[in-house]
C-alpha positions as CSV (number, residue, x, y, z in Angstrom):
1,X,16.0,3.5,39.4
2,X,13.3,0.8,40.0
3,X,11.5,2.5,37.2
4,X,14.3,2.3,35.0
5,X,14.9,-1.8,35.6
6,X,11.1,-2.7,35.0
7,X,11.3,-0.8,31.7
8,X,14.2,-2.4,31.1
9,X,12.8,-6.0,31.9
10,X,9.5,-5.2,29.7
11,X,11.9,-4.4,26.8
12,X,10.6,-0.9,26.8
13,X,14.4,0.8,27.4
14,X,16.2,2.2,24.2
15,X,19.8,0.3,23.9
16,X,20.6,4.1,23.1
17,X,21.0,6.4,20.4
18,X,23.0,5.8,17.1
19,X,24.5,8.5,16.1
20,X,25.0,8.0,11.6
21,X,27.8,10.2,10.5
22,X,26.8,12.7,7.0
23,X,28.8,10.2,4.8
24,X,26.5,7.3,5.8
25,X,23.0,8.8,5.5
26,X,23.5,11.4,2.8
27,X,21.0,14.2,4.3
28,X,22.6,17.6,3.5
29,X,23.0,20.6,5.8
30,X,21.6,22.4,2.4
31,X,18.4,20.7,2.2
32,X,17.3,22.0,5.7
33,X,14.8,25.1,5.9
34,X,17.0,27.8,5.9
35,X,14.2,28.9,9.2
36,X,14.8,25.8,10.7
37,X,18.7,25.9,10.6
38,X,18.4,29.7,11.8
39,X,16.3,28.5,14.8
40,X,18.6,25.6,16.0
41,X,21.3,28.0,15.8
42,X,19.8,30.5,17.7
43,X,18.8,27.7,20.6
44,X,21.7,26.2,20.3
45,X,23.4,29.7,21.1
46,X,22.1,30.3,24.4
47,X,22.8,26.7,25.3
48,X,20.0,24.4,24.4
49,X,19.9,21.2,22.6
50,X,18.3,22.0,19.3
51,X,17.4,19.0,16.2
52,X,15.2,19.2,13.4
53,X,13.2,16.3,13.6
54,X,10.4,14.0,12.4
55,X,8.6,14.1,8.9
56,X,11.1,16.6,7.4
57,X,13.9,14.5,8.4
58,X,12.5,11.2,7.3
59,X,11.0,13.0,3.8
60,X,14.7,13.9,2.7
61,X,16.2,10.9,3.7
62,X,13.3,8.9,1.6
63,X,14.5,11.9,-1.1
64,X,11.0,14.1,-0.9
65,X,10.9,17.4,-0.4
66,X,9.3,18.5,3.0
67,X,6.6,20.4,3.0
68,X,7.6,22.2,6.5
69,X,9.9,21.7,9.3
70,X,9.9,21.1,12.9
71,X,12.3,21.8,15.5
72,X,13.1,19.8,18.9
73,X,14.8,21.2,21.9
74,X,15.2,20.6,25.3
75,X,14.3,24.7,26.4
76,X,10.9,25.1,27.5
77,X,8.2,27.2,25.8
78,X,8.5,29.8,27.8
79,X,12.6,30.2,27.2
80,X,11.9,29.6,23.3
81,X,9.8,32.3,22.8
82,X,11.4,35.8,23.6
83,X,14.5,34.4,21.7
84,X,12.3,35.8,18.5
85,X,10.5,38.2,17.4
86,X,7.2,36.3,16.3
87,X,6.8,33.4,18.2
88,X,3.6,32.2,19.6
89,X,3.0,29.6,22.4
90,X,0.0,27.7,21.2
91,X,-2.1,24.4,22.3
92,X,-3.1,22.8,25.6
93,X,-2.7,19.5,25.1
94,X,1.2,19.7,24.0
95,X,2.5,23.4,24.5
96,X,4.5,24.7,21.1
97,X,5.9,27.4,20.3
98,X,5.4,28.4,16.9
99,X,8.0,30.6,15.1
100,X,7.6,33.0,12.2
101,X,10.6,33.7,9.8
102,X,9.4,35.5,7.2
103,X,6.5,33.2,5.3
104,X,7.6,30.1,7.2
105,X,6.2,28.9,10.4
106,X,9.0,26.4,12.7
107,X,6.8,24.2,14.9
108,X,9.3,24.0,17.9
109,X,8.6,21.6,20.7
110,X,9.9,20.9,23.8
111,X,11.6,17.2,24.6
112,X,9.1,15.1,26.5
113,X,9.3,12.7,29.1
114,X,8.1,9.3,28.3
115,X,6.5,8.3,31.4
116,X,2.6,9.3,30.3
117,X,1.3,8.1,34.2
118,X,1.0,12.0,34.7
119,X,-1.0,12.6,31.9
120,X,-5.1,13.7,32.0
121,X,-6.9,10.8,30.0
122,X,-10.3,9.5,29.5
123,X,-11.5,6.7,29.9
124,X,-11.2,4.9,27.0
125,X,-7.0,5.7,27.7
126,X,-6.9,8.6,25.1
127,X,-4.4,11.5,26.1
128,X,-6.4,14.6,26.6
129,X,-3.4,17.1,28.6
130,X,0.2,16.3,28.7
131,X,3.0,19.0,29.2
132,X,5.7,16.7,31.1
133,X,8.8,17.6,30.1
134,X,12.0,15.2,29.9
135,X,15.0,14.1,27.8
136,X,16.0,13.9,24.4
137,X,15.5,9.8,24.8
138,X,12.5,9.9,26.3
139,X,11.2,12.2,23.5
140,X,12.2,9.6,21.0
141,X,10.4,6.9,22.8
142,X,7.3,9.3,22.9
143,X,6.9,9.5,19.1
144,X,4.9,7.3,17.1
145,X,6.7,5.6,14.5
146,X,10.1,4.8,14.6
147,X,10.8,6.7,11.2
148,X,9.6,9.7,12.6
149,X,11.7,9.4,15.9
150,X,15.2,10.7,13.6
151,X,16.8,13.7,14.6
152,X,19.2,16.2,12.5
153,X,21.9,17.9,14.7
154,X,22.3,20.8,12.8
155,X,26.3,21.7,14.0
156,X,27.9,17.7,13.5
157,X,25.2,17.0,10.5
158,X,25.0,13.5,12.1
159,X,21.4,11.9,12.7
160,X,20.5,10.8,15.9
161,X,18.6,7.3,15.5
162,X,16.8,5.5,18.8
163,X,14.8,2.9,17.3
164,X,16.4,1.7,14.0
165,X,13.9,4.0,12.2
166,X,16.9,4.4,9.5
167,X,16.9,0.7,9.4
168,X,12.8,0.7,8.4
169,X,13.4,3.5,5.9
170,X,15.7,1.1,4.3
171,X,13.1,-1.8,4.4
172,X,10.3,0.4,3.5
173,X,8.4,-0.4,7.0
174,X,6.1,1.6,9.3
175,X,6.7,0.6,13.0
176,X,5.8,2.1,16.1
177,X,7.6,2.7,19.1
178,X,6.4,0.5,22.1
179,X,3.0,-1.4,22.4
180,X,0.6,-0.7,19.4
181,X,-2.5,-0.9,21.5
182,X,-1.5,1.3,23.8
183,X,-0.2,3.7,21.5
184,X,-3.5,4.0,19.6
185,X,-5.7,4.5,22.7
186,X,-3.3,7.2,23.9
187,X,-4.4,8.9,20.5
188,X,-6.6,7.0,17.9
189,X,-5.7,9.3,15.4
190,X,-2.3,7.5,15.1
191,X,-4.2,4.7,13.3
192,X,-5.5,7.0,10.4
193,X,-1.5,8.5,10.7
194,X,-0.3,5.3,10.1
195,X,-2.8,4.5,6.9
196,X,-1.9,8.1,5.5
197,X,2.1,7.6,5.8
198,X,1.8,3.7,4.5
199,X,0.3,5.3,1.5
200,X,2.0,8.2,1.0
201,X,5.2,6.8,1.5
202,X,4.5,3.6,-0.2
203,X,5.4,1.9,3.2
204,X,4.1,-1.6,4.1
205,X,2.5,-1.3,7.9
206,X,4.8,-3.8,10.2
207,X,2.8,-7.1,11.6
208,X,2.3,-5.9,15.1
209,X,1.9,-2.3,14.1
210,X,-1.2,-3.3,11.8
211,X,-2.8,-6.0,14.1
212,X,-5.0,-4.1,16.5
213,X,-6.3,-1.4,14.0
214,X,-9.3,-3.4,13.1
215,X,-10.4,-3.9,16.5
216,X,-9.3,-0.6,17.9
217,X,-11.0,1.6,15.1
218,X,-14.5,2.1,16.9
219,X,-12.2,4.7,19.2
220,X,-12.3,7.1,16.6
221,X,-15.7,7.9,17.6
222,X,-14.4,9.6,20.6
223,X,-12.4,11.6,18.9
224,X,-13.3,15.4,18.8
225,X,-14.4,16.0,15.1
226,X,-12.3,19.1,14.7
227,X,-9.2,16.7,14.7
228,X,-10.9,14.3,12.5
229,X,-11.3,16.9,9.4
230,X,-7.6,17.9,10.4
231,X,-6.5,14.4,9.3
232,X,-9.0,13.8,7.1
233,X,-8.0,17.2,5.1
234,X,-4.0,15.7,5.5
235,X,-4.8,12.2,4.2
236,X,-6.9,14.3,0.8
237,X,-4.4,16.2,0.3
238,X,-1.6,14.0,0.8
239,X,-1.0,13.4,-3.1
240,X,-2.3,9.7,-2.6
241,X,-5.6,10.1,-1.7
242,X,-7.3,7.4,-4.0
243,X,-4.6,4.8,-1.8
244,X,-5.5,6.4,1.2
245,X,-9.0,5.6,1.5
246,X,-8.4,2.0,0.0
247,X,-6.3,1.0,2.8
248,X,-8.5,3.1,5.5
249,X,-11.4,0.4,3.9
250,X,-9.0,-2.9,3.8
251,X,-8.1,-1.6,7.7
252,X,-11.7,-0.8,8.5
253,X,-11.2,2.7,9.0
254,X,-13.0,4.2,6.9
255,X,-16.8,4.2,9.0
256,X,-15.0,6.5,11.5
257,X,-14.3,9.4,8.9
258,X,-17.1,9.3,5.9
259,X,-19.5,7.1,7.4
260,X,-21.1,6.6,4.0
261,X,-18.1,5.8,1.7
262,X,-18.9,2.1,1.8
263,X,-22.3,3.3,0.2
264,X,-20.4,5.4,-2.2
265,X,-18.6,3.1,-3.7
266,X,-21.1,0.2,-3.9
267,X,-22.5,2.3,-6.5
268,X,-20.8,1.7,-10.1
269,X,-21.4,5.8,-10.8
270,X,-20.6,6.5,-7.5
271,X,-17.1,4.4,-7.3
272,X,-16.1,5.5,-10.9
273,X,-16.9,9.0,-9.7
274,X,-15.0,9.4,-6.5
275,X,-12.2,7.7,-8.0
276,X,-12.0,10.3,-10.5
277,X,-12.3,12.8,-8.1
278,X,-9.5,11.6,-6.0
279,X,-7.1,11.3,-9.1
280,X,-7.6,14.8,-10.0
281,X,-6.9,15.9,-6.5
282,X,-4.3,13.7,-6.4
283,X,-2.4,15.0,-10.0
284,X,-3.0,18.3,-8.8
285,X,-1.5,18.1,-5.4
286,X,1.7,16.3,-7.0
287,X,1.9,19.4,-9.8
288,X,1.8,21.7,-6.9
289,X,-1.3,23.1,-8.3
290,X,-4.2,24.5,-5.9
291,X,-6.8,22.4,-4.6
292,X,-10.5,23.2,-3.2
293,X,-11.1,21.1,-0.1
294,X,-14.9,22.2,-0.5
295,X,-15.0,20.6,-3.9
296,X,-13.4,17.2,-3.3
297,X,-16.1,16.6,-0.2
298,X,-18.6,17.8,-2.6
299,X,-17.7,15.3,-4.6
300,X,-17.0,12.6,-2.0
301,X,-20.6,13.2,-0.5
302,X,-22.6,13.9,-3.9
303,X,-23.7,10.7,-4.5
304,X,-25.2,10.5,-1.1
305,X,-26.8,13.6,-2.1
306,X,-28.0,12.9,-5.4
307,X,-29.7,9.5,-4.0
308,X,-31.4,11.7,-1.1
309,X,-32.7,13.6,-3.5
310,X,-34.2,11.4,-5.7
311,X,-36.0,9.6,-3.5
312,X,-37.4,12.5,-2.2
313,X,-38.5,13.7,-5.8
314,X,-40.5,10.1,-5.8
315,X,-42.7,10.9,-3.1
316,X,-43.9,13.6,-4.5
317,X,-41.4,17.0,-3.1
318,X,-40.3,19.4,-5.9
319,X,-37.2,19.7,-7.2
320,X,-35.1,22.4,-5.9
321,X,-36.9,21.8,-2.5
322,X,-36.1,18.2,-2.5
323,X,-32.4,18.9,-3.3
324,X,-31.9,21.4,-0.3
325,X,-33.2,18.7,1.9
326,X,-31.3,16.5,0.6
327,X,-28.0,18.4,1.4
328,X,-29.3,19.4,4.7
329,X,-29.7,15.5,5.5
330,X,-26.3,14.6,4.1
331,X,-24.3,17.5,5.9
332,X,-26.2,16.5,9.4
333,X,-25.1,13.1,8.9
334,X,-21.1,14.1,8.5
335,X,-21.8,16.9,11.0
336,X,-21.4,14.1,13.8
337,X,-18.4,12.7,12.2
338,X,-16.4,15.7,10.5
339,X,-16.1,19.2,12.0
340,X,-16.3,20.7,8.3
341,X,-16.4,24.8,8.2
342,X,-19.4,26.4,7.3
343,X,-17.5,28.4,4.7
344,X,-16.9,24.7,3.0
345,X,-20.1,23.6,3.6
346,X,-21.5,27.0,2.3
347,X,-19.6,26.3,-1.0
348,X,-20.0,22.6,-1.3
349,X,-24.0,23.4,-1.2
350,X,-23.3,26.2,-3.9
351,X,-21.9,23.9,-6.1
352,X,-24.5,20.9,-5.6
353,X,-27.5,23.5,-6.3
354,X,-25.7,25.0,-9.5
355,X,-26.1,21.3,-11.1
356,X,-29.9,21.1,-12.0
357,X,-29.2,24.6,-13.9
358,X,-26.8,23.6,-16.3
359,X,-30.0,21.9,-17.9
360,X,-31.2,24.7,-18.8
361,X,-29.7,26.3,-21.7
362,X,-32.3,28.7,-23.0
363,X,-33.4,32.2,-22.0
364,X,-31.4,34.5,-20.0
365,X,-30.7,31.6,-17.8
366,X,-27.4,30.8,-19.3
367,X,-25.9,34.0,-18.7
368,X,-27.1,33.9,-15.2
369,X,-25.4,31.1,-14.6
370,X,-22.2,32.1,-16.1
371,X,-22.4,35.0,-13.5
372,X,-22.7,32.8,-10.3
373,X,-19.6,33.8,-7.7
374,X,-18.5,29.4,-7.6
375,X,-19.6,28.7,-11.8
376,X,-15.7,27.7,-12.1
377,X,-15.7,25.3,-9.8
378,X,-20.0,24.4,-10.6
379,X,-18.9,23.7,-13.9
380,X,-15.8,21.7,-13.1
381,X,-17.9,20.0,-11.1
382,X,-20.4,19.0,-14.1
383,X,-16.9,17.7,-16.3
384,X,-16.6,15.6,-13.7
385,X,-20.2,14.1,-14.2
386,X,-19.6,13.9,-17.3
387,X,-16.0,11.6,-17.3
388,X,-17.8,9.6,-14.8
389,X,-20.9,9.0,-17.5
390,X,-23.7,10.5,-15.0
391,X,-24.5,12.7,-17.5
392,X,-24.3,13.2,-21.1
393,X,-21.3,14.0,-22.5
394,X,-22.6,16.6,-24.7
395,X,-24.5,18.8,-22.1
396,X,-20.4,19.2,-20.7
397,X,-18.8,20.3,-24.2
398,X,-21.6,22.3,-24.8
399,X,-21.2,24.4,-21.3
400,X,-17.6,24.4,-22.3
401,X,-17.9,26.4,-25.8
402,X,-20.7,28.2,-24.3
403,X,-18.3,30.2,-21.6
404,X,-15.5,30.7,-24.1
405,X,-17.7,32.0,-27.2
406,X,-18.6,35.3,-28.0
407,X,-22.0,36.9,-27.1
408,X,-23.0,36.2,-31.2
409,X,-22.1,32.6,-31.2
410,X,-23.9,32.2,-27.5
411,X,-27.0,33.7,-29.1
412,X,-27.2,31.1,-31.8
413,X,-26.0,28.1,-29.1
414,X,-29.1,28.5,-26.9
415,X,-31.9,26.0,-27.1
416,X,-35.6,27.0,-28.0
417,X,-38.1,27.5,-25.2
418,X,-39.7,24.2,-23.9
419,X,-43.2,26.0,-25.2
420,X,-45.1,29.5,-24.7
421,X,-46.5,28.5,-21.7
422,X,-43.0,28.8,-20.3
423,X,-42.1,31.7,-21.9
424,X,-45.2,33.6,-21.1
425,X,-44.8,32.5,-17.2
426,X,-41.5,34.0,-17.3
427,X,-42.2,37.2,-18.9
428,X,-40.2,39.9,-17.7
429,X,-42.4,43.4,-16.2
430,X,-42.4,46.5,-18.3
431,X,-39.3,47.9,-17.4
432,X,-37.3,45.3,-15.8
433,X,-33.7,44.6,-17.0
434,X,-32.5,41.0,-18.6
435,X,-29.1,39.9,-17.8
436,X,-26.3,41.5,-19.8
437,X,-25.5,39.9,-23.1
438,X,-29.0,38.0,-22.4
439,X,-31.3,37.7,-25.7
440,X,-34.0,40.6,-25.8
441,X,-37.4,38.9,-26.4
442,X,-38.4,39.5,-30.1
């Protein structure tokens, strides 16, 4: 009860849910995840509280289609998961249970209590273990923004609104629920969330929201980096990653993700280079077409790479050696920062080290080339260098008709020999084999 007054004197108690009727928010049964509907019912069979809720809800209401759905309820993990066949309790700091219905996965969480006293933190206030359960208002009041705090009963079709979050779709604004501060040091992450969702959504970021972002972003640091490629993949892939990282740079966010973007794009190559890196990703994610996380960081870190690696070919190192430093400097840099895979790295540095080959277009090395496992994406890679003007033009259309011409047409494409002395150095020994389709020495 005394709890209940002081959070009612500091403003921070909910006036209470508002419960929108289907006619006057226009979010059909029929547009829910035919998993998600099947899940609530099955809950809401053994006598549980069960809402779809969050970004799915707030998607279709802004009229985009969600890309998966999650699933709110006041059972506990453990009562959740033998109602289905596959269903997984997963994490440690929030307990979920994931389940499986056929190729979709339902995130389903349990209703938490809003109180976060009990939770394990550091000490810069960031949340690191919370599995307090509570009520369904409580759970709203736990969420970060109040346009992801909307919840779809599934058997009256109304939506269940706690914080006007229907009233910020409306105005096109991103809010949170409660104190900003202390909402980003319970999890800094929220700060890049709330960059991503502005952008995606085309959402201006409210007053008070927005204010302590700047001075709060140095908390990112203490952020484990596994998380940190999590959202940085999310805010890539979003479908607006170009306005993504120009608002994580006006909000000063930026340092804490790709330390060295600001270098990036101080450069004019560099700038024109990511930016058309970022719009291809971006066209592609929108066209529902696949996208290779491993080549858009190798593009978003190449110019960092390439500059490494000429300054090491000035003093003195040679070139293939210089460039495999240079990766290796690059990567240990972002190492600190981004938990990227080493099967991304791994392909990121295939891709840098096919570049300097694509020079050479004499010889057997040509077909060589054409048979590396990543010369796809290499060579996409190189039209990229090309639109950006790194280099010519005419080295790009001539890899182009090179792949798709016959083994007669390649033959008359390649360039002569830079002199004997390189042809006699890389004579082949009596017997050994020359690539397939290669040209036989005359």
């Amino acid at each position: 009860m005394i709890k209940r007054f002081i959070r009612r004197v500091l403003g921070l108690e909910s006036p209470g849910p508002r419960r929108v009727p289907p006619a006057r928010h226009h979010l059909a049964r029929g547009s829910i995840s035919g998993s998600a509907l099947k899940v609530c019912d099955v809950l809401g069979g053994r006598g549980h509280a069960a809402y779809v809720v969050g970004g799915a809800v707030r998607d279709i209401l802004l009229g985009i289609k969600p890309k998966d759905f999650d699933v709110a309820t006041d059972a506990r993990p453990e009562q959740v998961k033998p109602l289905f066949r596959r269903a997984l309790v997963i994490g440690r700091r929030f307990r979920l249970v994931h389940v499986m219905l056929g190729p979709e996965t339902i995130e389903v969480s349990t209703f938490r209590a809003a109180d976060s006293q009990p939770a394990e933190k550091d000490e810069h206030g960031r949340v690191l273990r919370d599995n307090v359960f509570g009520s369904m208002e409580e759970d709203a009041r736990r969420r970060d923004f109040t346009i992801n705090a909307l919840y779809y009963d599934c058997r009256s079709g109304e939506v269940v609104d706690y914080h006007e979050g229907l009233e910020d779709l409306k105005k096109r604004r991103l809010r949170m629920i409660g104190d900003p501060e202390t909402r980003y040091r319970e999890d800094p992450v929220r700060m890049l969330r709330a960059v991503r969702l502005a952008a995606k959504l085309g959402l201006t970021i409210d007053g008070a929201t927005r204010a302590p972002i700047k001075r709060l972003a140095p908390l990112l640091e203490h952020v484990p980096p596994p998380r940190l490629f999590e959202e940085m993949l999310k805010l890539l892939l979003s479908g607006h990653a170009s306005a993504c990282l120009r608002q994580l740079r006006h909000e000063g966010l930026h340092k804490g993700m790709l330390p060295l973007l600001d270098v990036i794009l101080e450069q004019p190559l560099g700038e024109r280079f990511v930016t058309l890196a970022l719009a291809q990703t971006d066209e592609r994610v929108q066209a529902d077409r696949p996208v290779s996380p491993a080549f858009l960081f190798a593009a978003l870190l190449w110019h960092e790479v390439l500059a490494a690696w000429k300054a090491r070919e000035k003093r003195g190192e040679r070139r293939m050696p210089a460039l495999e430093a240079a990766m290796d400097e690059v990567l240990e840099v972002q190492s600190g920062k981004l938990a990227i895979t080493r099967r991304l790295t791994a392909t990121m540095r295939e891709v840098w080290a096919m570049q300097p080959r694509f020079g050479d277009r004499s010889g057997p090395r040509p077909w060589r080339l054409l048979e590396a496992p990543r010369f796809r994406m290499g060579y996409d890679f190189l039209a990229l260098r090309a639109a950006s003007g790194e280099v010519p033009a005419e080295l790009e259309s001539w890899w182009r008709a090179f792949q798709g011409a016959n083994e007669e047409t390649r033959r008359a494409m390649l360039l002569p020999e830079a002199g004997g002395a390189r042809r006699k150095r890389r004579r082949r020994r009596p017997g050994g084999k020359a690539p397939e389709g290669a040209p036989t020495p005359a």
